[in-house]
C-alpha positions in Angstrom: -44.0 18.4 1.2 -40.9 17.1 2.7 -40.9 14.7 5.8 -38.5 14.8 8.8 -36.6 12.2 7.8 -35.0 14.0 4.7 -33.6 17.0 7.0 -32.5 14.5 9.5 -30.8 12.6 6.7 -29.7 16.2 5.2 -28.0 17.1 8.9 -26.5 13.7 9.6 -23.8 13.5 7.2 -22.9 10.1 7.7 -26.7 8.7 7.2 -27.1 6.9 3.6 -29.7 9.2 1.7 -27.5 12.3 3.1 -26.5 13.0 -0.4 -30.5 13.1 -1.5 -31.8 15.0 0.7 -28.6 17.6 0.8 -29.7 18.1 -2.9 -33.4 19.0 -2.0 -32.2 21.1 0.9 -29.9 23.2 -1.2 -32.3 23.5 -4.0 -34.5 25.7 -1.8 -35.2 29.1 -4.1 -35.7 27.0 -7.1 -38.2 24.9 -5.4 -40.9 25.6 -2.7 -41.2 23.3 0.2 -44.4 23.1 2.2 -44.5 21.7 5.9 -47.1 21.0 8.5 -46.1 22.3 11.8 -45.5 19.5 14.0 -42.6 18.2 11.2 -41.0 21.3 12.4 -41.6 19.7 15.9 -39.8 16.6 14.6 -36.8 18.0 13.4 -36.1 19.9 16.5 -35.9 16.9 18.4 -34.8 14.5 16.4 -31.8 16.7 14.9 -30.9 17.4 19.1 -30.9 13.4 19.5 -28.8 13.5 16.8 -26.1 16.5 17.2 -25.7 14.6 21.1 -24.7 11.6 19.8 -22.3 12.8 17.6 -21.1 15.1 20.8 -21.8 18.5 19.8 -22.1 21.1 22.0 -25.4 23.3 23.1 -27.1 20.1 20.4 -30.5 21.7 21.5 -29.7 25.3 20.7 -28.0 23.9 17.4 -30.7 22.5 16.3 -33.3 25.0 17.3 -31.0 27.4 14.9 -31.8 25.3 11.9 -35.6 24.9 12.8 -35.3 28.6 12.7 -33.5 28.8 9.6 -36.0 26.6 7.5 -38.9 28.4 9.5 -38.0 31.7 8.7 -36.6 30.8 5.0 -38.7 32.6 1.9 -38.8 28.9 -0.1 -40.1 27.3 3.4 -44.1 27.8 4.0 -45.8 26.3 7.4 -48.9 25.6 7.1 -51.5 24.9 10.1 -54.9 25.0 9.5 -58.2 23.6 10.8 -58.6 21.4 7.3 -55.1 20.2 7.2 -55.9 18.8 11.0 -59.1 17.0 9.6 -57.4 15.1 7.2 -54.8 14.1 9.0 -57.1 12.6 11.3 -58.9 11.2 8.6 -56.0 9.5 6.8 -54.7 8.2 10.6 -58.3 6.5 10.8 -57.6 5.1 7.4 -54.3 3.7 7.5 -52.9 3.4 10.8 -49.8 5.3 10.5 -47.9 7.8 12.3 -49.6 10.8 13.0 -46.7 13.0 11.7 -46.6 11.1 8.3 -50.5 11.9 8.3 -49.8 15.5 8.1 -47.4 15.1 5.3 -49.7 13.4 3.3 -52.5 15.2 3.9 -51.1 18.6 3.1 -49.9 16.4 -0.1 -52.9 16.0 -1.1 -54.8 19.8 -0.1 -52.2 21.4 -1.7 -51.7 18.9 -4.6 -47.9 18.4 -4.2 -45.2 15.1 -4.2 -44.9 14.2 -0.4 -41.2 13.0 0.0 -40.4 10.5 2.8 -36.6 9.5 3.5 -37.8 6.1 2.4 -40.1 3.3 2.6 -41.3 2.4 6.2 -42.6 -0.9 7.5 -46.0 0.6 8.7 -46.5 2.3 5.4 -49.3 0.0 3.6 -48.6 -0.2 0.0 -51.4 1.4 -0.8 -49.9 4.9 0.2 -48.2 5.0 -3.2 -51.1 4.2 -5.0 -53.1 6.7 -3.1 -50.8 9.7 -3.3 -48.0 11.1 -5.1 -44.8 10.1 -2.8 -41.3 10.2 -3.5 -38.8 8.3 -1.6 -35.4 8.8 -1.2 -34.2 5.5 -1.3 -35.4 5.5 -5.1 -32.5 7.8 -5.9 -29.7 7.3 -4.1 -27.0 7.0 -6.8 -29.3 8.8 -8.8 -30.6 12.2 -9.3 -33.7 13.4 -8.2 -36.4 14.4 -10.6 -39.6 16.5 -9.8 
């Protein structure tokens, strides 16, 4: 599980956890990563924000292309499901947070995997890291990242 922020980071060379989540991105093959749908949502328009500012040209088509590339990718599994949708309605009752870091963590938890978030956000309650397995990128930067 992999949150938008770590592919934004991954695209935006200049943002500070870049190196991180570059090293997560190119380990694809040796290491599975499993999104909800609507982060796929997320990166598309959050990468086009992000390709505009830095003035590149056709930023939506640009970054549609790497929504494509990580859809179709064999290491890359989407999941939407009727379960996944429950608890991440469940777990926004709970805590409050937003609905795309829901999904993250809910699909954390059905399919018993680390959820990796970019790092550490204000409307996160502590009680996330007690709760579920999360990584954050901020941890490691300097570091290396260890599964």
């Amino acid at each position: 599980m992999v949150d938008t922020g770590v592919f934004v980071d991954y695209v935006d060379r200049k943002a500070p956890y870049h190196e991180a989540a570059r090293a997560i991105v190119n380990s694809l093959g040796q290491l599975e990563i499993i999104l909800p749908s609507i982060t796929l949502t997320e990166i598309c328009y959050v990468c086009a924000r992000i390709f505009e500012a830095a003035g590149v040209k056709n930023a939506f088509e640009k970054s549609v292309e790497f929504v494509e590339w990580l859809y179709s990718h064999p290491a890359v599994r989407v999941v939407d499901s009727l379960s996944l949708n429950i608890e991440a309605a469940r777990l926004k009752l709970q805590y409050g947070i937003a609905l795309a870091d829901c999904y993250v963590l809910a699909l954390s938890k059905l399919e018993g995997c680390k959820a990796v978030f970019r790092k550490r956000e204000e409307e996160m309650p502590e009680e996330i890291e007690n709760d579920f397995d999360v990584v954050f990128l901020e941890d490691y930067v300097g570091g290396v990242l260890n599964g």
